[in-house]
C-alpha positions as CSV (number, residue, x, y, z in Angstrom):
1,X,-32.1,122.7,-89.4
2,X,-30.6,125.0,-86.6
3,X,-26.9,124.6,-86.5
4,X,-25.0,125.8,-83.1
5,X,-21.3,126.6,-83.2
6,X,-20.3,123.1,-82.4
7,X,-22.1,121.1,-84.4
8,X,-25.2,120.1,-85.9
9,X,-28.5,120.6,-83.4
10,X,-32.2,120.5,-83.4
11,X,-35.0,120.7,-81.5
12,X,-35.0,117.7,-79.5
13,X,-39.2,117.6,-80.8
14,X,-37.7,116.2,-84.2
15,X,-36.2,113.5,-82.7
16,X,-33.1,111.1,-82.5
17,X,-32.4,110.4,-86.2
18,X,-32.6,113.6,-88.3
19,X,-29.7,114.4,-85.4
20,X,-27.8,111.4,-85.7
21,X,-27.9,112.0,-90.1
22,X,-26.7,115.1,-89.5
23,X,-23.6,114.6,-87.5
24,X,-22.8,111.5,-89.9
25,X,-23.3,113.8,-92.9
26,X,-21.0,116.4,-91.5
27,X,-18.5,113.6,-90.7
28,X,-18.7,112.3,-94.0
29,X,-19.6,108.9,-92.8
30,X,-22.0,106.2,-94.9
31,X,-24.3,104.4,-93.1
32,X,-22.5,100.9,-93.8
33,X,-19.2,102.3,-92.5
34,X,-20.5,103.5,-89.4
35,X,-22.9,101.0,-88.9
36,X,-19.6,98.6,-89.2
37,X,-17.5,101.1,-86.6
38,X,-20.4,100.5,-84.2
39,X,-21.1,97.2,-84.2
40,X,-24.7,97.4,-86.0
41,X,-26.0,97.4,-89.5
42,X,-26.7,100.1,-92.0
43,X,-30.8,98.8,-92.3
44,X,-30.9,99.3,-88.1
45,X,-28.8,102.7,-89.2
46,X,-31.2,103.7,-91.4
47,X,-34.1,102.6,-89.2
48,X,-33.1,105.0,-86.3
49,X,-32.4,107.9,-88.6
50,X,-35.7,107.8,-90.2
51,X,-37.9,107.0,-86.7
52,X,-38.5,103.4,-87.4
53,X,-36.4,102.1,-85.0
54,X,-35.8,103.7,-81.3
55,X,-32.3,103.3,-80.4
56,X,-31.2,102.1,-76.5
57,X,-29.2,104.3,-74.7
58,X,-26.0,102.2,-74.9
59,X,-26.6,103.0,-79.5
60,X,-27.0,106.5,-79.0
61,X,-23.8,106.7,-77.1
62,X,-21.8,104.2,-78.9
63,X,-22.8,106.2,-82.5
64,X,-22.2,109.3,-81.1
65,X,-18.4,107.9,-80.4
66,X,-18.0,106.9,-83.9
67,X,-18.8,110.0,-85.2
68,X,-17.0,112.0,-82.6
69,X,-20.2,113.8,-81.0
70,X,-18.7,116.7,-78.4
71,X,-20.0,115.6,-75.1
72,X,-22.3,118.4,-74.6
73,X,-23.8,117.5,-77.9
74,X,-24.2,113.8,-76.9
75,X,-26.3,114.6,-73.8
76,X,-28.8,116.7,-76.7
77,X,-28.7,113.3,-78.6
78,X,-29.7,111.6,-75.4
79,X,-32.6,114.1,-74.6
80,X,-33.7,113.7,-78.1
81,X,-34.0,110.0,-78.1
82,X,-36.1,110.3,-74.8
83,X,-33.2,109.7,-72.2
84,X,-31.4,111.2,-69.3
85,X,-28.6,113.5,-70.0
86,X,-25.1,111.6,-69.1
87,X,-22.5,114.4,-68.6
88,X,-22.6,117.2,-66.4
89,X,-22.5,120.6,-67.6
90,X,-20.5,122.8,-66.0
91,X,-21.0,126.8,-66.5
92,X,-18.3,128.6,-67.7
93,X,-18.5,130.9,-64.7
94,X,-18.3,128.4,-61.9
95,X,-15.6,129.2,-59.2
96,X,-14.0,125.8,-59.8
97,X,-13.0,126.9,-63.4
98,X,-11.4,130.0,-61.9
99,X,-8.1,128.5,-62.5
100,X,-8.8,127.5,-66.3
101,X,-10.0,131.0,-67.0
102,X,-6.9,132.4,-65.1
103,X,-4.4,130.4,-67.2
């Protein structure tokens, strides 16, 4: 598994779930208490982050939440699970940050 500087990442090809384990590995997070933090349960846990189950866009937002998911991160779990990204991405060398970078 590729890991980028922020987080856990991989090819969006693999899918969803190997994703999704490996953010709740990192945040030391069982299935049961996250599955409880989300409102689901650890089976339907365990059915998205093996590729039984395909979760809706409202899951894969509402786990990456629980498990604190950096927004650019959460628009790779999106593309991986076969949906639009949410957030815009801003470049870091976009005039309108001008005043961030100044600072």
């Amino acid at each position: 598994m590729t890991t980028l500087p922020s987080g856990p990442a991989a090819p969006a090809d693999r899918g969803v779930g190997p994703l999704l384990r490996a953010w709740r590995e990192q945040r030391r997070v069982s299935q049961l208490e996250l599955a409880l933090q989300a409102g689901s349960s650890a089976r339907h846990i365990s059915f998205v982050e093996t590729g039984r189950s395909r979760p809706s866009e409202e899951m894969v937002l509402r786990l990456a939440e629980h498990l604190d998911v950096p927004v650019r991160e959460r628009n790779a779990l999106l593309l991986a699970a076969g949906y639009a990204p949410r957030y815009p991405e801003t470049p870091l060398d976009d005039p309108a940050l001008g005043a961030l970078r100044a600072g």
